[in-house]
C-alpha positions in Angstrom: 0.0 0.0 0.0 1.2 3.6 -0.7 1.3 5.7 1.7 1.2 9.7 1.3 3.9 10.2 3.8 6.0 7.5 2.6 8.8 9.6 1.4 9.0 10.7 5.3 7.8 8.0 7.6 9.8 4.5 7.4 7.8 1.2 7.3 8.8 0.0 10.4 6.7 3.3 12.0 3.6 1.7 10.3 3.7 -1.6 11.3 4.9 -0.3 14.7 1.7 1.7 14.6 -0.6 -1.3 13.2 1.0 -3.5 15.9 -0.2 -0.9 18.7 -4.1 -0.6 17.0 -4.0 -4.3 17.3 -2.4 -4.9 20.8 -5.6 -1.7 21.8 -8.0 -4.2 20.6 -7.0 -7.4 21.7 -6.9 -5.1 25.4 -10.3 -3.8 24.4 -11.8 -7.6 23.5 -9.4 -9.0 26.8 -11.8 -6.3 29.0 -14.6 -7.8 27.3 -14.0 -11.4 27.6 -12.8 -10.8 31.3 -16.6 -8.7 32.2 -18.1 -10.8 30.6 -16.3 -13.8 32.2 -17.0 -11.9 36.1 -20.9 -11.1 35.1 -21.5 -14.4 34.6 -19.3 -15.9 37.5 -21.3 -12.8 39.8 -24.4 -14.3 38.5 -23.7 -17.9 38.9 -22.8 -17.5 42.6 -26.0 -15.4 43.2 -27.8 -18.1 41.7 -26.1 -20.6 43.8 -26.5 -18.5 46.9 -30.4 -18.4 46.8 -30.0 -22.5 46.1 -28.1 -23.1 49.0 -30.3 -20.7 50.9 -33.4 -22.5 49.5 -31.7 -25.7 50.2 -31.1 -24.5 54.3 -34.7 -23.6 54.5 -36.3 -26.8 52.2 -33.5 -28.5 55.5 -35.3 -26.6 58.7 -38.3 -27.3 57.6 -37.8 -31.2 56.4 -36.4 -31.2 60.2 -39.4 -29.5 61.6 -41.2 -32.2 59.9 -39.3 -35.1 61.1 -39.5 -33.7 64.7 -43.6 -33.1 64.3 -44.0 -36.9 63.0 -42.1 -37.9 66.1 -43.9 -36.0 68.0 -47.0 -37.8 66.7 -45.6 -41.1 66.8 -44.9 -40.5 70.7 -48.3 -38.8 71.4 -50.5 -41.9 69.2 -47.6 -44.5 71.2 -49.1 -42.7 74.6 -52.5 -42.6 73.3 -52.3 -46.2 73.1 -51.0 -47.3 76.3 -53.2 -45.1 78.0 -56.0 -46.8 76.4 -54.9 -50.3 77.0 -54.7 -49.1 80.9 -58.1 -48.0 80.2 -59.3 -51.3 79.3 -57.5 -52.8 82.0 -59.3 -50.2 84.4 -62.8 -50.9 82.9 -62.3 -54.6 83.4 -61.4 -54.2 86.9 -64.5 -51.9 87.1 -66.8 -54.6 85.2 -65.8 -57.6 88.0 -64.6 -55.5 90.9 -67.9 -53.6 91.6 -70.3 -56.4 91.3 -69.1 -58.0 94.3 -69.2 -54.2 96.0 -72.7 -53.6 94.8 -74.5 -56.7 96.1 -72.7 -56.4 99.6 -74.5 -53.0 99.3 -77.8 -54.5 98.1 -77.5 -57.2 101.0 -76.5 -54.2 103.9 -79.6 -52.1 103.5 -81.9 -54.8 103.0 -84.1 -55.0 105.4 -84.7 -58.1 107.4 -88.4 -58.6 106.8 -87.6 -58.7 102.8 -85.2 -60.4 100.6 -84.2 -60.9 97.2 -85.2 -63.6 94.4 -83.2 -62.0 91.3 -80.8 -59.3 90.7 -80.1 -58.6 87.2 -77.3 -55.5 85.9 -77.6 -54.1 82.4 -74.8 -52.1 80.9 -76.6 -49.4 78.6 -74.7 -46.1 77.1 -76.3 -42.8 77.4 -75.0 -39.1 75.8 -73.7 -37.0 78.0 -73.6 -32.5 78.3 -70.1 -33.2 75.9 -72.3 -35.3 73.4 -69.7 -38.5 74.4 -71.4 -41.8 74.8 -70.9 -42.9 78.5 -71.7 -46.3 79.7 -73.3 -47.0 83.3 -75.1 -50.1 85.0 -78.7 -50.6 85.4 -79.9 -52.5 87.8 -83.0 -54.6 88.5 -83.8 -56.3 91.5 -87.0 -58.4 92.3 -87.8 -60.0 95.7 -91.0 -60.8 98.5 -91.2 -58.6 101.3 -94.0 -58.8 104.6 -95.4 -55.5 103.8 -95.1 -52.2 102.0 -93.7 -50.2 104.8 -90.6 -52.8 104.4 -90.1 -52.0 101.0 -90.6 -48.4 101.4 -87.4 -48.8 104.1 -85.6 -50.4 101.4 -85.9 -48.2 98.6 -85.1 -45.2 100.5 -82.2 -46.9 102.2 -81.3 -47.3 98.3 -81.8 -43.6 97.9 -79.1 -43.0 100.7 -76.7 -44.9 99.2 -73.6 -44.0 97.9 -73.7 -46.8 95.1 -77.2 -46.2 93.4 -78.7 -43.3 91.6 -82.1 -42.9 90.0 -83.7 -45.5 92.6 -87.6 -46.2 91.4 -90.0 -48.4 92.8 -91.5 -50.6 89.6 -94.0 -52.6 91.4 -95.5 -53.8 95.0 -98.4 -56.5 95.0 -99.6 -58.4 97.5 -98.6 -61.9 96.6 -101.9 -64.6 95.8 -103.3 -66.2 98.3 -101.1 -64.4 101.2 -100.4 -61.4 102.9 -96.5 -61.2 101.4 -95.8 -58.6 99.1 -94.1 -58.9 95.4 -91.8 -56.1 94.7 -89.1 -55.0 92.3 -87.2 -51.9 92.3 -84.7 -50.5 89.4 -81.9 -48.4 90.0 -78.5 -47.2 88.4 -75.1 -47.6 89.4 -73.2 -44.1 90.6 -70.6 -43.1 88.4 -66.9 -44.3 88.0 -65.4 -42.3 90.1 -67.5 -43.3 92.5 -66.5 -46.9 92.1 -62.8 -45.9 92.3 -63.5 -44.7 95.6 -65.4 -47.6 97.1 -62.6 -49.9 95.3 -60.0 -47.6 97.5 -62.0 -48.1 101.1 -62.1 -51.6 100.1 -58.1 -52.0 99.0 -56.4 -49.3 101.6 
């Protein structure tokens, strides 16, 4: 290529001077390749930061779950051994009292009466929760001399500590005598008060 200045400025000035242009742009296109290089690498460990963040939290709360499903394991676990002592209790509660409720039966019976049948339904009723609650029912049927003598016994029911809801079903004078057929129904007291009676019982 001719140059206008040729006659003043030696070729090694112009290729010194393309050399430099070039070595400028390779700086220019280094600069680029190196922001580029960093904007990416900046974004890449931003990106990597909210992972491992997520990650931490997506952690805590698989932990939070692991400690709430043990947590549940433990309560239903507790749940179910209180229920088995439960049974075991209610069991007790089914034989136990029995024998306590006819040495009451027997106690305030009065000696001018006594007893042909004794008969004890277990029925379930709703209580003021709306929980179905079972309790005993019993029926007892005997002869007495007079109705005076079963008056005496049903309100020495009444008194009790044992029976609840104590009503008189029938008193007839027995054929051909001057005996009297009675029968009475009542309901057992409540659990608790079992528990205690089993307590005087067992000190």
């Amino acid at each position: 290529m001719n140059h206008p200045f040729n006659d003043f400025l030696t070729q090694k000035w112009h290729d010194q001077k393309r050399d430099r242009r070039i070595f400028r742009y390779g700086l220019v296109l280094v600069g680029l390749v190196v922001i580029t290089t960093f904007s990416a690498f900046a974004t890449t460990m931003t990106h990597w930061r909210s992972v491992f963040q997520n990650q931490q939290a997506v952690s805590a709360k698989w932990d939070d779950a692991q400690q709430r499903v043990q947590g549940f394991l433990n309560s239903e676990r507790s749940l179910r051994s209180r229920l088995e002592k439960a049974k075991a209790i209610s069991t007790l509660l089914d034989v136990v009292p029995k024998s306590i409720l006819l040495s009451e039966l027997t106690s305030v019976l009065p000696e001018q009466a006594f007893v042909n049948t004794i008969r004890i339904d277990t029925r379930k009723r709703v209580n003021d929760e709306g929980i179905s609650m079972p309790f005993d029912k019993v029926h007892v049927s005997g002869e007495s001399t007079d109705d005076a003598t079963v008056s005496l016994f049903v309100e020495s029911l009444m008194k009790s500590s044992c029976f609840e809801n104590v009503s008189l079903q029938y008193s007839k004078q027995k054929q051909g005598g001057i005996a009297r057929d009675f029968a009475i129904s009542m309901e057992v007291q409540s659990v608790a008060v079992h528990v205690e009676m089993l307590a005087e019982v067992n000190p």
